[in-house]
C-alpha positions as CSV (number, residue, x, y, z in Angstrom):
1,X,0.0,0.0,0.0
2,X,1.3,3.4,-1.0
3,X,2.7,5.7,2.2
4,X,0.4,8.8,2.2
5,X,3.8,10.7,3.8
6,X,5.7,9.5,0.7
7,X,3.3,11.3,-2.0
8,X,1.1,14.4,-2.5
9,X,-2.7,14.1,-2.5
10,X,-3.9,14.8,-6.1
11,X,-7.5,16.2,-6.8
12,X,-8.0,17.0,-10.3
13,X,-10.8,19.5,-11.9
14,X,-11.8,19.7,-15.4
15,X,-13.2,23.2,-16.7
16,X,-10.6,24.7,-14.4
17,X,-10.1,28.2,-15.6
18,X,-13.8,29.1,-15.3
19,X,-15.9,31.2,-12.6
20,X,-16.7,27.4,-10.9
21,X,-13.6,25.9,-11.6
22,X,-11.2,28.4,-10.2
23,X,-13.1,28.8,-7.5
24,X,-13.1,24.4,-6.8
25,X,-9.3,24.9,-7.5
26,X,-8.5,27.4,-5.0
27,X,-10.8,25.9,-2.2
28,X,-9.0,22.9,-2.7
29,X,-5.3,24.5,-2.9
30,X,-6.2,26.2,0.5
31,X,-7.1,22.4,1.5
32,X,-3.5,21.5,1.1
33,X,-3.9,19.2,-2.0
34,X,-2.3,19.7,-4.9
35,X,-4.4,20.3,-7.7
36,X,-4.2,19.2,-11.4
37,X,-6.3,21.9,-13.9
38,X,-7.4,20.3,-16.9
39,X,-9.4,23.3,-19.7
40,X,-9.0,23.7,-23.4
41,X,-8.3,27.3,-22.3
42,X,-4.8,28.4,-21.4
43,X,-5.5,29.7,-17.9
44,X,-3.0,33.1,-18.9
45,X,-5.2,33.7,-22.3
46,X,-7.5,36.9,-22.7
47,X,-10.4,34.5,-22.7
48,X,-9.6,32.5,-19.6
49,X,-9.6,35.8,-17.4
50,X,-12.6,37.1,-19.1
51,X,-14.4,33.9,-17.2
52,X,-13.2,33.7,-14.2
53,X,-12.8,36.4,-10.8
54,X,-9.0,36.9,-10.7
55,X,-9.1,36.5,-7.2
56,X,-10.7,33.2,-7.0
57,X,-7.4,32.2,-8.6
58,X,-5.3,34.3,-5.6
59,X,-5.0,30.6,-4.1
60,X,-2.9,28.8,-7.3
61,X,0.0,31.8,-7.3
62,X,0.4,31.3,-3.7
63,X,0.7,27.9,-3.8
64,X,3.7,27.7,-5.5
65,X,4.4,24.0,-7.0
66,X,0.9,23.0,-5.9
67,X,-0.8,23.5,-9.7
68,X,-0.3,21.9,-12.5
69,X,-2.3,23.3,-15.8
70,X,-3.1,21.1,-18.5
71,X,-4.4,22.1,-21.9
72,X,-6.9,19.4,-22.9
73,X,-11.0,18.8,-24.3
74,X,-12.1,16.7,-22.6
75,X,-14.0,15.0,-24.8
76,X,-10.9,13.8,-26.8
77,X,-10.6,10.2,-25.1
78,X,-6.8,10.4,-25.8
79,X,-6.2,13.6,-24.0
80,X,-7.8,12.4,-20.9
81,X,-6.0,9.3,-21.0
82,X,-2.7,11.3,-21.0
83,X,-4.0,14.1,-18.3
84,X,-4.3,10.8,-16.4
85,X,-1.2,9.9,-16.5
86,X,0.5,13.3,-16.0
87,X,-1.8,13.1,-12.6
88,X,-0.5,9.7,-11.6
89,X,3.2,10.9,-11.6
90,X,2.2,14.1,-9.7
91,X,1.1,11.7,-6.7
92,X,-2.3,9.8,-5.3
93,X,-5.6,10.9,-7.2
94,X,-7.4,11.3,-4.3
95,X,-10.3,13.9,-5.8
96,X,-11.8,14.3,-9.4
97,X,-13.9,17.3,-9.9
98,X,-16.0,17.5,-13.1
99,X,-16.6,21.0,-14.0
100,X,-16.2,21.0,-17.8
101,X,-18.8,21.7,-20.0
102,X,-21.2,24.5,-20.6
103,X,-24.0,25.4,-23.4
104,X,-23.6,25.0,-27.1
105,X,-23.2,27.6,-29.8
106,X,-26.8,28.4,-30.9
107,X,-28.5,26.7,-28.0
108,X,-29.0,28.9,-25.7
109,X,-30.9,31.4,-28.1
110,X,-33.5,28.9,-29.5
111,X,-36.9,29.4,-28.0
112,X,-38.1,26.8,-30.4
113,X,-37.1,23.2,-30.7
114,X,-37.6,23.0,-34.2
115,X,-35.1,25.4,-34.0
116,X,-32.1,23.1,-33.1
117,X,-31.0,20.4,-35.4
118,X,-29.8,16.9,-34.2
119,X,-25.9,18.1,-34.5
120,X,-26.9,21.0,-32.0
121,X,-28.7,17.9,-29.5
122,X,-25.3,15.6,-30.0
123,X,-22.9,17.9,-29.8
124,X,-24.6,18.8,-26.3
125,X,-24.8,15.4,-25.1
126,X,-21.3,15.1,-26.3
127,X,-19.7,18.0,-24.1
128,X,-22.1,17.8,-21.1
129,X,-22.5,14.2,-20.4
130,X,-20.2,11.9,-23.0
131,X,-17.3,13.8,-21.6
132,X,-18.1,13.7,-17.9
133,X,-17.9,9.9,-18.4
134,X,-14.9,9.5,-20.4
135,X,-12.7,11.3,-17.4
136,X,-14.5,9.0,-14.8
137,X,-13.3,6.0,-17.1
138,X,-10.0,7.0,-17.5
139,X,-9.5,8.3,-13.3
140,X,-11.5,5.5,-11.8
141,X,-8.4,3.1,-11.7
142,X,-6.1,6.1,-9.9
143,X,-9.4,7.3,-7.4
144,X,-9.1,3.6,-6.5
145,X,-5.9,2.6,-5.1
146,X,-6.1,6.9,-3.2
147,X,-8.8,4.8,-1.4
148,X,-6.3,2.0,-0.5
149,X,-3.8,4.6,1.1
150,X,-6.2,7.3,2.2
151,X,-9.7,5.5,3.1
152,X,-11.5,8.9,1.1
153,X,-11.8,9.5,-2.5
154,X,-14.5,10.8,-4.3
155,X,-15.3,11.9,-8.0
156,X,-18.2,14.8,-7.9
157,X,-20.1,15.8,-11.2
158,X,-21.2,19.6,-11.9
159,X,-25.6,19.2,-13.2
160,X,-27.3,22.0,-13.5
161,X,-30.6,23.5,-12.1
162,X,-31.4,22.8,-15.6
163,X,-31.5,19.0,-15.2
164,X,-33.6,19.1,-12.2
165,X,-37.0,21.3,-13.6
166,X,-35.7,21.7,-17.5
167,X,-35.2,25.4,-18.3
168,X,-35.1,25.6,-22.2
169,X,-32.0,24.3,-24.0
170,X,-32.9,20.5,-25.0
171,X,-29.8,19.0,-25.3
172,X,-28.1,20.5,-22.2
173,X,-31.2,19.8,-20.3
174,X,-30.9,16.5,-20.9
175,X,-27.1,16.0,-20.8
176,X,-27.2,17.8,-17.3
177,X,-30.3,15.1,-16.1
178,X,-28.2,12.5,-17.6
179,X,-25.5,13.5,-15.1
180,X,-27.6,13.0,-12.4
181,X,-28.5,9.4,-13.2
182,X,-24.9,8.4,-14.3
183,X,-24.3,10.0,-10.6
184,X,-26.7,7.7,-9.0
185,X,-25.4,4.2,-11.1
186,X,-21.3,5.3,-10.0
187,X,-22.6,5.5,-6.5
188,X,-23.9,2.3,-6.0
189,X,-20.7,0.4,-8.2
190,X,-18.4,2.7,-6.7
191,X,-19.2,2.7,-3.0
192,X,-17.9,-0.8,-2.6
193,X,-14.8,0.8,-3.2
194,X,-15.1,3.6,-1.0
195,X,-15.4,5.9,-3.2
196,X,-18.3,8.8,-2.6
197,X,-19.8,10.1,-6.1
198,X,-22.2,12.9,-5.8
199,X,-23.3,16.0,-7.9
200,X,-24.1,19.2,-7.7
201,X,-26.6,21.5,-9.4
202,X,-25.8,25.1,-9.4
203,X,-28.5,27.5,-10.4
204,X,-27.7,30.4,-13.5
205,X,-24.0,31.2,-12.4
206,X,-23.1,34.8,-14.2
207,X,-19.1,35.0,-15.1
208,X,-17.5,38.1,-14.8
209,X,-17.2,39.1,-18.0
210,X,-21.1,39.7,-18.0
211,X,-20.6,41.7,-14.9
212,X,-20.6,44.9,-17.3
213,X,-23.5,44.2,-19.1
214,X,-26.1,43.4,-16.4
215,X,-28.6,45.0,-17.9
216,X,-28.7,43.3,-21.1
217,X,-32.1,41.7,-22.1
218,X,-30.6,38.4,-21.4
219,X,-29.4,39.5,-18.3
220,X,-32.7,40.5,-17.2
221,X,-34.5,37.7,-18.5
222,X,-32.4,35.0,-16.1
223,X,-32.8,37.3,-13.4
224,X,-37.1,36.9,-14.0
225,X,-36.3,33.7,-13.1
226,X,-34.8,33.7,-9.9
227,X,-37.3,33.2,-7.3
228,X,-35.8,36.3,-5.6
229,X,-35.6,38.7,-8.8
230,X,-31.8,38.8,-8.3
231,X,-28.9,38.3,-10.1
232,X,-26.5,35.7,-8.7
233,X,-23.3,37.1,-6.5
């Protein structure tokens, strides 16, 4: 069995440049693990800070040596694989924190169903839900033997409001719903391992960069919505 002294506890996010993600990464940073960020974003790019609240990400400059940011989709089965293996070197994957994924191009805008074709639907499913499982395949075998030398590893899946009651968007409706019943079949297989899988289903979360256009007719729209005619913090 491994000696938890002799390694570094891993815990690994995907969509890790984003408003959520930098903000799991630098709770868990301030947790004392050392955290592996996996985004198709370069974290320094114009885009990446454009998502995210710079100071969520305060906790990865002062943990020197304790981030590690990988450039990968995460749909790309291949990538994964290799994100895996960068994370096995680094120490015991202890934590796997599924963040990536988001709403298609088109989607979001498309009152009508008729509206969005079949490649709009897939390509939903693809990034929401195929995804989510392909990192689970390819971390399950490293979240396994953490148990062995820690007795606590869990993976956790990011839903979506949207997959509880269904607000618009078809595809990422249903990819987020998925989720929550690929949530429920991991929990039963993997809790004879010891490993806890749960999920989580944030409400409309508004990045930073739409911070200067609050009143924009979307903008108002989500914030209709909200039971209490806010917009979110």
């Amino acid at each position: 069995m491994t000696d938890p002294a002799a390694r570094s506890r891993v815990a690994v996010v995907t969509g890790a440049v984003g408003a959520i993600g930098s903000a799991v990464v630098a709770a868990l940073l301030d947790g004392g693990y050392t955290v592996v960020g996996i985004d198709r974003l370069d974290p320094q790019s114009d885009a990446a800070r454009e998502l995210r609240r710079e100071d969520r990400h305060s906790g990865e400059r002062a943990a020197a040596g304790r981030y590690v940011s990988l450039l990968a989709d995460v749909r790309d089965i291949e990538a994964v694989a290799g994100c895996a293996r960068v994370a096995q070197e680094i120490g015991d994957v202890c934590h796997v924190v599924g963040v990536a994924g988001g709403a298609v191009p088109g989607e979001p805008v498309a009152d009508d169903p008729a509206l969005i074709d079949l490649d709009m639907f897939r390509a939903s499913l693809e990034l929401n839900l195929v995804s989510q499982f392909t990192v689970v395949r390819e971390f399950v075998p490293l979240v396994r033997k953490a148990t062995a030398a820690y007795g606590d590893a869990s993976l956790t899946m990011t839903s979506s409001i949207n997959g509880v009651v269904g607000m618009r968007m078809p595809g990422y409706s249903a990819a987020k719903a998925g989720l929550l019943g690929l949530v429920r079949v991991l929990a039963n297989q993997l809790g004879r391992d010891g490993i806890r899988v749960n999920a989580v289903s944030p409400g409309t979360v508004r990045p930073p960069v739409s911070h200067r256009d609050a009143r924009r007719p979307a903008s108002v729209r989500l914030r209709g919505r909200s039971p209490s005619r806010r917009d979110s913090p």
